[in-house]
Structures are given as C-alpha cells and as structure tokens.
C-alpha positions, 0 to 999 in steps of 0.5 A: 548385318552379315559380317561382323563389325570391326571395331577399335575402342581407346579405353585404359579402364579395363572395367570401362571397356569390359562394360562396353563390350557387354551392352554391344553382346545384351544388343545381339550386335554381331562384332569383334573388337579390339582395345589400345590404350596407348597413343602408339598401339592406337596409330600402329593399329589403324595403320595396319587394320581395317575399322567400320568404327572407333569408340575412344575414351575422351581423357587417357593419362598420355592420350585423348580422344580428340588427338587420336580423332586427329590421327584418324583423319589425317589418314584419310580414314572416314571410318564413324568415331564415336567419344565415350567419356565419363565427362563431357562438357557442352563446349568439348563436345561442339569441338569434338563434332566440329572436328570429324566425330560422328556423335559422342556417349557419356558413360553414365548414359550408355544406352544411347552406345548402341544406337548411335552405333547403328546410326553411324553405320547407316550414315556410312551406307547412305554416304556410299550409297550416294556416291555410287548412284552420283557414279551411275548418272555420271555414266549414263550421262556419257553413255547417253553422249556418246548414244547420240553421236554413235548411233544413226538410224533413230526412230521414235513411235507414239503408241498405240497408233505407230505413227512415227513422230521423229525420224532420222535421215540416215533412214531414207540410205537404210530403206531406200524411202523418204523420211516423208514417207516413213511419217506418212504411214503409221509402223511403216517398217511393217512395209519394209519387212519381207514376207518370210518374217512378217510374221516375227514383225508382228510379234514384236510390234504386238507386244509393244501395243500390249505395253511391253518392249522386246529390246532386240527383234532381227528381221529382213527387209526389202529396200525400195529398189528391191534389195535385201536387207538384214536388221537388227532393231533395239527398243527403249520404252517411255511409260506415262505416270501410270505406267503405261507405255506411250511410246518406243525410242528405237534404234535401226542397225543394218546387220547385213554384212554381219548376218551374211558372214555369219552364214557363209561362215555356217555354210564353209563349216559345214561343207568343208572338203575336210573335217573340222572339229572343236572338242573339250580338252578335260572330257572329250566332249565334242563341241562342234563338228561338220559332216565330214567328221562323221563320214572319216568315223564312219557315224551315220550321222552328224547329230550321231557323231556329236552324241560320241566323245573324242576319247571313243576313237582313241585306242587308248586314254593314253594315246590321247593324253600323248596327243594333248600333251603334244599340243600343249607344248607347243601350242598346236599341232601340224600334219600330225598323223595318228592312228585311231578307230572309228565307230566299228573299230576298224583302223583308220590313219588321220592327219591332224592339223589343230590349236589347242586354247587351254585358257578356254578348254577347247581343241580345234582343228582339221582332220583329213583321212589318209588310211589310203596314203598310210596303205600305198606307203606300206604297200611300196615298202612291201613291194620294195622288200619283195623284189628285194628277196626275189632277186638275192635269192636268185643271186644267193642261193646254191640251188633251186630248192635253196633260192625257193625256200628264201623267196618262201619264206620271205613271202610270207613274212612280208606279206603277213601269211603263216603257210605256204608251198613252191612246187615245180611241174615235172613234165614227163610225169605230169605232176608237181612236186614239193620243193619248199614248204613253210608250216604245213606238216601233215595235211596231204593237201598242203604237204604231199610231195607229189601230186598229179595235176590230173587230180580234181580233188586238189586245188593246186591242180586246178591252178597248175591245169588251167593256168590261172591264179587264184584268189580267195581272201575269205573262203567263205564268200568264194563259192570255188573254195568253198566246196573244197574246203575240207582239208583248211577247215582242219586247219582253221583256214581263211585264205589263200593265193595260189598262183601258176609260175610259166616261163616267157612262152606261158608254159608251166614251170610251178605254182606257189601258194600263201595261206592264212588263218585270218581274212584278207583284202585283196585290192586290184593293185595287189592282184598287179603287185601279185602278177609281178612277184610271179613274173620275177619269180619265174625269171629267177627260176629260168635263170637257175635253170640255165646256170644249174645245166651249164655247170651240168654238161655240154648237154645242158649247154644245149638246154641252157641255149634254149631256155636263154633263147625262150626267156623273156629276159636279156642275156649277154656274154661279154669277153674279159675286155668287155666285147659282146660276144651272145645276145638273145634275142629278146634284146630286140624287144627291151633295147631295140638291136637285132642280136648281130647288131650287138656282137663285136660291141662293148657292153658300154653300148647299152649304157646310159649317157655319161655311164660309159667309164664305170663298165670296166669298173663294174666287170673288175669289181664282179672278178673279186667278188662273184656275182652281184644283182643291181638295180641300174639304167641302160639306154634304148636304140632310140635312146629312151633310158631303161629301168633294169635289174641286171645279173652278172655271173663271171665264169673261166671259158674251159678252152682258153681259160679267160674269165667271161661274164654272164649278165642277165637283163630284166626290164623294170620299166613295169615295176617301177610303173608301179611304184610311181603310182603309189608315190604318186597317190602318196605324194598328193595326198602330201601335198594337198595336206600342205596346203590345208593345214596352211589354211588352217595354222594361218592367223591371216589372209596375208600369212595364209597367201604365203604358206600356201604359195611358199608350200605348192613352190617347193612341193611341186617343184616350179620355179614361180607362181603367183595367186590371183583373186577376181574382182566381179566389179570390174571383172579384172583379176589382180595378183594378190601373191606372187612368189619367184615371177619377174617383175617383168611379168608383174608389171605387165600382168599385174591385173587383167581382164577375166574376159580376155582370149585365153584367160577367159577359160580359167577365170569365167569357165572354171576350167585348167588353162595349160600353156607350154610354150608360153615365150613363143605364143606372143612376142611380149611374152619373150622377156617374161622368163618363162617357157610353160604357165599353168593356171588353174582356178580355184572356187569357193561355193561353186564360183570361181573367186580367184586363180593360182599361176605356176611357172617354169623358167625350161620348158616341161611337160604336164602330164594329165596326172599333173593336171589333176594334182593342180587341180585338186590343190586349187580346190583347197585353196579356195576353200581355204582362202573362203574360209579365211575371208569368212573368218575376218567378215565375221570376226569384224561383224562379231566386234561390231554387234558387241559395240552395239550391244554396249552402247544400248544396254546397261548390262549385257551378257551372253552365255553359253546355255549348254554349259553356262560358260560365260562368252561375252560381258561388257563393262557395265557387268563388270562394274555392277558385279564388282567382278574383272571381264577376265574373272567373269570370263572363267565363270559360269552364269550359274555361279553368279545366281544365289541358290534358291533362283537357280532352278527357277533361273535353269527352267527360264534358259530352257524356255528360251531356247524353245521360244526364241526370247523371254522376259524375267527378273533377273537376281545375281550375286556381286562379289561382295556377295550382294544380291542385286536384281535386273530386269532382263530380255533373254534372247536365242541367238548366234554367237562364235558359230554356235547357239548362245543366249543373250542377256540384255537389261536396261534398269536395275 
C-alpha cells in the first residue's frame, strides 16, 4: 500500500482506542488515524475530510455504532465501516451488515481487525476496478458504432493465404476494380501498389504472414484508369486460441489530398521568395527554416544555418529581448525592420513580419533583406545634405576661400571622411594651390600650399593633368595608389577620392580630394553621386568667380561676361519691375529661347503654370533680405516643366542707382533623376513588403485577398482593382476580389475565358497585359469607368494560378519601370495566395488524419522526438492517463515514463527515427501515479511540417 490509510475510529475508551492503534503498528499497516468521540466531531469530521475506513465503537454514552453508520451513508460515503465492540450479539451484528457495514470485531477478538481491514480495502479495489472496466466496454462499444458507421473502405484477410473473405464496395470507387476482382486474387492491394513502394507493401504484408500486424503502413498506388493514389492502411489482427494470428481486419483511407498538401506545403516552405522561420522563444534555438534564411545570413548551407541559434545574429541579448518583448505585447510584429549580423559579422537591415505562440514557445515569421533599401534611404539623405551644403555655401560664404572651406567640411562629415583638401589651379604658374584643408598638418603630400601639376610624384597632379577622378576605396587593391603610397602609410591611410573641378568647357579650375583611415565601398551610383557634388561644385565656384570680379572692377565686369557666357548655367538680370534685361546663352539649351527672345520679357515668362503672381512677391522679398537659394520649377518653350535651383543677388545699378537682381539658374533635372531612382528602389522595396507580410498576418484566404488588394490601392495609388483566380476545369477566370471597380464591370467581367483575344496573354502565357486606352478599344468598354487597365498574373510553382487587374478612372502612363513593379507584386502574390490555399488543405487534412486516428486506435499519441514535446493526444489518452489534453499538451512524453524505462524508452525512439516504425511495450505513469502498460506501434511520420513519432496501441 503506497499511500497511508486514512482512517476514523469512534472510540470514548482511550485505552480501547490506544489498543487499536498498536495492533494496526504490530501489522507493519501504513496509516494515519484520527479518533471522535462524540456525535458532532463524528459528522463535522466526515463532513470536511476524506476516509478509506471508519472503525466505530457499537455503544458510546450519546452515540452508537450503527447511527453513526447512518450518518455515513446518507452522504453517500461508501467508505468500508467496520463495528469494534466489546458486545455484539448475533441479531445486532445481522442489523449492522444489513445496514452498509463492511464486517464487524469483537474486542476480545482483535486479531481478526487487521485482516478484515485488508479485506474491506480490497472489496473497495475490486468494487472499482469493475466500475472502470464496465466504463471501458461501454466505450468501446460506442467506439466500435460509431467504426462502423464512419469508416468505409473495409477489408478482411485470412492468413496465410491473403484471400480476401469480405469487401467493402467503396473499394471498387477507391481502386477503380471490382469487388469480384478483389475476391479473386489473394493480397490483391499488392496489385495496386506503384512500384516505388512495392518494396514497403511487402514489408508489411510479410510481417503479418510472420503473425504480427503494423497498425499503420502508407503507400501509393495506381488506380485502373491509371491514377495516382495516396493510402493510408490501419490493421487489426484476430489470433486463434493459441495465439496464432489468422486473419487482419483492415481499414482503407485514401490520404491523397492530405499527402499532397503536405508537399506543396514542403515544397512553398521550402522555396519561398522570403525567408521563413520558426525559433524558441526561451533558447534561441531554431526550429525550422528555408533556404533563403541561410542565404539573408549568409550560411553556406541550411542544414549549417539551423545548427546556429537566433540570438548568433543579434548584436546584442538585449536587442533580442527588446524585439520579443515587442511581439508579446501585441502578439505579433509587422514590417518591423531590425539591425542584426550575419555569420561573418557584417551588418545587415531585415524586415520582419512574425507571431509569437508563448503557449507553445515558438516564434515564426517572415524575413525579407532590406540592407539595399536601408542603403538608398541613407544614400538619398546623404545626397540631400550634400546639395544642401554645396548651395548655402555658395550663398553664405564671403569669399571663395570661405565657401571652400564650408563645402569641405561639410563633405566630409557627411560622407564620413576624416581629411580633405580644395586646390585651385593657378594657370599662369601651372600650379594648384591650397585653398581649404581639414586634418592634414605636416605631411607635404597633403598640406603643401603649392604644388605643380608638372610634378609626377603627387597624386593630385595626376588628377589635375589628366582630368580624370580617382577612386581608390581600398589602397591595397589599387595598383595606381599602391606604388605611391608612401606619404598615407605615414598616415595609416586606407582610402581616398581625388577628383578635378573644370568649368562648362572642361577646363581646369581645381581639384578636391577626401581621405579615410578605414576602407570604403564605392557603388557605380556613388561614382554618379560623386560627378554631381563636383559638377555643382564647379558651379558654385564659376559663380563666385563672376560675383568676386563684378565688385572688382569695370574690368572684371569684362571677365564676369565671359565666364557667365562659358558656364553651363543660366544667368538673367531682371530690372526692379521684373523686365529682362541679360540672358546667357545657355538659356537656349535648359529653356529652349534664343537670349533675344527673352530680353524685354518679364521674368514671369519662364515661370511655371499658376506661378505667374509670386514673381513680384519673390523679388520684393530678396530686396529686404539679400540673397537667397531655392529649389523651384520653371517652365520649357515647349512647356515641359524644369526642376532648378535658382540664385538671386540683388545689386544697386551704379549709374541709375535702381536695384537689379542677378539670378543664376541651374538645371536639376539630373539630380533629381537621381534621386527618384533611390525613392524608387525604396519604395518597392516598400511595397513588396506590404504585400508580403499581408500574406503572412492574414488567419484567411478571405482576409488575405483584402490586405493584399486594400494594400497595393493605396501603395500604388489606382483608383481600382480586382483579383482573379483561374479555374482549369472550365478554363474561365473569376473575381474572387474586387476593390473600387464599377459594378458595371463586375457584371460584365465578372468570369472569362482565359483563352479569350487579349486575355489570353496574361492567364495562358504568363505575360503583363497593358492596356491604355481601354474605353475606346470596344464600345462596351465605354460605360466601365476606366480609361487604363493593367493585369498581370501571378503563379504559383511556375503556373500561372490567377491574375490581379488595376484600374485608373484618367488616362495614365506606365513606364516600364511601373511594369516591373507590378510584376514583382504579382509574384508575391502568388506566393502568398499558394501558400495560404496550402495552409488550409493542410490544416483540414491534419484534422482528418487525427479523426482517423481516434476512431482506430485506443491510445493515440504523437510527440515531437527532438524534444519529447507532446503534439497531439486524443481522448482516450486523457481518460487512461487521468491527465486533461491541455495538461498533456505542456507535458513531454519523458514525464509520463517512470524512470527506470526512461533509457530503454529513448534507445526505442531512436530506432524508430532509423527504421521508420518499431513495436515496444510501452509503460507510462497516470496522474495518480499508476504505472499502466500498452503495447504500442511507433511510427516516423509528419506532423505540422515537421518530423514526429506516432504513438498508436489497441489493448492495455
């Protein structure tokens, strides 16, 4: 006996009572005992504790044994009471039995206590030991009905032979054959099985020839019109009186759709345009993840990458913990972008979209790699500050020395470089001299005041002779730099530019060079982001140049006129009511007008449509405060509008004493080329995240279709949009979404041919379908309310699986850029929308295997055998173990096993991981500590996209 015995004994002789409480010790009983004498201790104590036995005294002074054997059973305490009594006639005693009382001991007889003791408790064990068996065949009985009204595909097989000697008919739908047929060939499944798993066919059928039955054996086979088939087979043996198996009951499911699932589900995972991953929230470890998660870290392989631990790519545990904290919170996160490393330690930015299941203890998500978008948001930022310091510099300044030094330094904290030198080129002397220097002190290279560009032992000769930049972002893979380097190895040197500054006619003015002490990475835009900072550079210089001779003399009047007239940029002298007085000519080329053509007109000429009223408003301004640089737009002859950076000087004509203003124009139009490239990489890559992480926060197929649609509208700025989805059977396309299209065009398109003119390009060839002038293209088209549709499909495993149509109500141009964008969307979205159909076949599949799997088995169990984590149990488990499904759920199967069968238990999980599937005698601990026994089949199988072993045992 395990636990101790409670017992309550109704005793007022303390000797009595003593007495008994030292033959129960003498007896080695394990027990406790407590002792009332009274009628009220007696009620109040069964009342508010448990017994497994009452002793009770027959006669008490206010009490007897046979009240207080009343008391018990009028509340409904079946606990064994036992009389102890000095006198006990034969009547009382047949009262007392008739009455509940288990069995009765005289006092002067009380050797017989103990044993009646033992035998009370063990009419108590085999009273409930009944019950629960009465329990059990009540419940295999409903199992059993409710076998036979769910299952179909029944078979059962005389052993040896294999002949077959019932059938269902739901066979002949399952195989194609006939029932006949099946009855006509002894083992006829070994017929049906495909070749490739003959071999696992014969396994099974062998085994059962040698008397022992695999409850489960999976194997494909071929119908009689040659279709492909997924089977999952549960057996039952009977055995004869000598336990010799003579024939197998077996039960057919056709786990096609189930199996299928399973692999497109594999089969997305694993080739997924993003990275998918599921980790341990209290470890780090990684559970699952595709390829692309190794490539965004830069493992070698995935088998490498799961090896790894999430908290390997955090800078930090507290990066980390800030990240979770964040998920739990509010329970998932959506485009969060986060800065980790990958496996060499290189930075790298990532957008991550994932759920956190803190019940389970596991995060998943999406990753997508968005370094390259981090890296065009700095770059535009950093080039947005360098045209900044260039022309407030060139407004500022007091002098060219003073307007160099600005642009220096500026440069050089912007583009994180720590030295750097300005030189002009003096051209009588052929030389460059030192106008601003930042860091440099002694080296001669770096600091000479002056030096020829004559000289081949400097650099910056080079660049100034030849004309041509030099880019050396790491000195020792630049075989130029590299046998010159003497003078940076002094100063622990490891990169530089050094770039010529030449006017509109490519003719030297200076050079400027940037210097670093840690290597850099040049990309072919920053070479172009390079060539624009000089360009404007020279500019602002020329510019300086002509405003330092105009206030020099009549004379430099004459050298202004000339280097106005060589520069690349437009000047204008406008009179204090705004007339045109000077233009130069490169007027013909930003705008278009011949210089004459602009004399006598007001500056309001050039300024763009509804501009005209803020000329005045602008010159009155730069009259109270000087000069001012601005970013504006003016307008082409032909009237194509301009992007220019305009400089207004105003100055008192000498001779009239009237206030003109000087404006230089620059043309811009490059420069924000370039700037709409990297918003446009940017935003893309904004886009495309949208759409993914829609596909991953969706819990539908019907929320996904309206994140996605809802996102790409207000992204992408069309008016409508509608998503279709192809149905191969009867090769028509219907909307399954639409978002801001007429109803006219819902009725009418509604569903259509994929083979028709003009849709056929996108649904059946898998190509863009563009179509600007969609109301004039057919006369049904007018009352659609739209004047340009784009489509473009959307695949899944290279098959073109559906289509997303986009409208505008005004006609609009799509640049091929545009084009590509959409296309790029479409391929998320059929990735997306594969995978959320994948989810939902599998999910469903999942429910019906574990259906199956309840009805069949007695106990089913299916663990996780990395982690022993229980996945799945069903209600026969629960009932056996004594255990609820949710506390099972938390458990592992290790905690249920006692611990001197834990290593055999271990050794067996590893054999089946080997070999696929094991028989073993199963012990387990129930939650009253009860060890019970089970003979289980252990299989290897799939379960939730991952490896897991499945439990499954018919008697216990």
């Amino acid at each position: 006996m395990k636990n101790p015995l409670r017992i309550l004994h109704l005793e007022d002789n303390q000797t009595d009572a003593e007495l008994v409480k030292e033959i129960l010790l003498l007896e080695d009983l394990n027990f406790t005992i407590i002792k009332v004498d009274t009628r009220e201790d007696f009620v109040k104590t069964i009342e508010e504790k448990t017994f497994d036995l009452i002793l009770a005294d027959y006669s008490l002074p206010s009490f007897d044994g046979l009240s207080a054997l009343k008391e018990t059973r009028e509340r409904g305490l079946i606990v064994p009471f036992i009389l102890v009594s000095a006198v006990l006639g034969e009547e009382l005693a047949i009262e007392a039995m008739h009455s509940g009382a288990t069995d009765y001991v005289l006092k002067s007889r009380l050797e017989r206590l103990v044993p009646a003791i033992l035998r009370a408790i063990r009419e108590v064990e085999d009273r409930d030991q009944r019950i629960k068996l009465e329990s059990e065949i009540s419940e295999l009985i409903i199992m059993y009905e409710k076998i036979a009204e769910r299952v179909r595909g029944f078979l059962k097989m005389n052993l040896p032979s294999g002949k077959y000697s019932l059938v269902d008919k739901y066979l002949e739908e399952l195989s194609g054959y006939s029932t006949k047929e099946w009855y006509a060939t002894p083992n006829f499944i070994e017929t049906l099985v495909h070749p490739d798993y003959q071999n696992i066919y014969q396994d099974s059928f062998n085994k059962m020839k040698d008397g022992i039955v695999p409850r489960m054996t999976e194997y494909k086979i071929i119908k009689k019109d040659g279709e492909e088939r997924w089977w999952l087979q549960f057996a039952i043996g009977a055995y004869d009186i000598n336990q010799k198996l003579i024939s197998v009951s077996i039960v057919i499911v056709d786990n096609t759709d189930s199996k299928e699932s399973f692999l497109k589900y594999q089969n997305l995972f694993e080739n997924a345009l993003v990275g998918m991953f599921r980790s341990d929230i209290e470890y780090g470890n990684i559970l699952e993840a595709n390829e692309n998660m190794a490539v965004i870290f830069g493992v070698t392989s995935l088998e490498e990458f799961k090896q790894l631990n999430a908290k390997d790519f955090y800078y930090s545990e507290e990066a980390r913990e800030k990240a979770i904290d964040l998920m739990s919170k509010q329970g998932y996160v959506h485009n969060h972008h986060l800065q980790l490393k990958r496996k060499d330690g290189t930075p790298i930015w990532i957008s991550m979209s994932s759920k956190i299941y803190a019940n389970k203890g596991y995060i998943e998500g999406v990753m997508i790699d968005i370094s390259s978008q981090k890296k065009a948001e700095a770059a535009l930022k950093r080039d947005r500050r360098a045209y900044q310091i260039i022309a407030e510099a060139a407004v500022d300044a007091t002098d060219i020395p003073d307007m160099c030094n600005q642009i220096l330094n500026g440069l050089i904290e912007t583009l994180d470089f720590e030295f750097g030198t300005i030189r002009l080129y003096k051209k009588e002397d052929r030389t460059l001299e030192l106008v601003a220097n930042v860091g440099f002190n002694d080296n001669k290279e770096h600091y000479s005041t002056s030096i020829s560009i004559d000289d081949y032992t400097y650099i910056t000769a080079d660049v100034a002779r030849h004309k041509r930049p030099l880019f050396a972002p790491n000195l020792t893979k630049s075989e130029y730099a590299r046998l010159r380097t003497t003078p940076f190895r002094l100063e622990n040197i490891q990169a530089f530019i050094s770039w010529p500054i030449l006017s509109s006619k490519q003719e030297l003015i200076g050079t400027l060079k940037l210097v670093s002490r840690k290597v850099k990475n040049f990309s072919p835009e920053d070479r172009i982001f390079f060539e624009t900072i000089v360009d404007m550079f020279a500019s602002s210089l020329e510019r300086k140049l002509a405003d330092e001779a105009l206030l020099e003399s009549e004379r430099a009047k004459r050298v202004l006129a000339n280097i106005v007239e060589s520069s690349r940029e437009v000047v204008i002298q406008v009179d204090e009511k705004g007339i045109i007085f000077f233009a130069s000519s490169p007027v013909k080329e930003v705008f278009g007008y011949m210089p004459n053509e602009l004399i006598g007109e007001r500056f309001s000429k050039l300024a763009p449509p509804g501009g005209v009223g803020n000329q005045k408003k602008m010159f009155d301004t730069i009259k109270k405060s000087g000069r001012a640089t601005f970013e504006s737009i003016r307008q082409h002859k032909d009237g194509t509008l301009i992007p220019v950076i305009i400089t207004v000087t105003p100055s008192k004509d000498e001779k009239t004493g009237k206030f003109i203003s000087n404006a230089v124009i620059v043309d811009i139009t490059e420069v924000k080329r370039l700037e709409a490239s990297l918003r446009d990489r940017s935003y893309e890559l904004e886009v495309l995240n949208k759409i993914i992480s829609a596909g991953y926060l969706a819990r539908s197929l019907n929320e996904l279709l309206d994140f996605t649609l809802s996102a790409i509208l207000n992204s992408l700025d069309f008016n409508g949009g509608a998503i279709y989805f192809i149905d191969e059977g009867s090769e028509t396309a219907t909307i399954r979404r639409s978002l801001g299209m007429s109803t006219k065009y819902i009725k009418v398109a509604e569903k259509i041919k994929i083979t028709s003119p003009g849709i056929k390009k996108l649904f059946v060839g898998g190509k863009s379908i563009l179509l600007p002038d969609y109301m004039t293209r057919n006369e049904a088209h007018v009352d659609l309310g739209i004047a340009t549709l784009i489509g473009v499909p959307f695949f899944s495993k290279q098959k073109v699986i559906g289509g997303l149509f986009l409208s505008t109500k005004e006609k609009r141009a799509i640049t091929k850029e545009d084009l590509a964008t959409m296309e790029a969307i479409g391929r998320e979205i059929g990735t997306s929308f594969a995978k959320m159909l994948v989810e939902e076949e599998y999910q469903n599949s999942e429910k019906n295997l574990l259906s199956v799997l309840t009805a069949v088995g007695d106990l089913v169990l299916i663990i996780d055998p990395e982690t022993g984590k229980i996945l799945r149990v069903n209600k026969k488990a629960q009932q056996k173990l004594a255990y609820t499904i949710k506390e099972l759920r938390k458990m592992t199967i290790q905690e249920l096993i006692p611990d001197n069968k834990l290593l055999e238990f271990n050794a067996i999980l590893e054999k089946t991981l080997k070999s696929g599937k094991e028989r073993y005698q199963l012990a387990v601990k129930t939650k009253i500590q009860k060890v019970i026994e089970f003979e289980m089949d252990l299989y290897k199988t799939n379960f939730s996209n991952k490896t897991a072993i499945l439990f499954l045992a018919l008697k216990s």
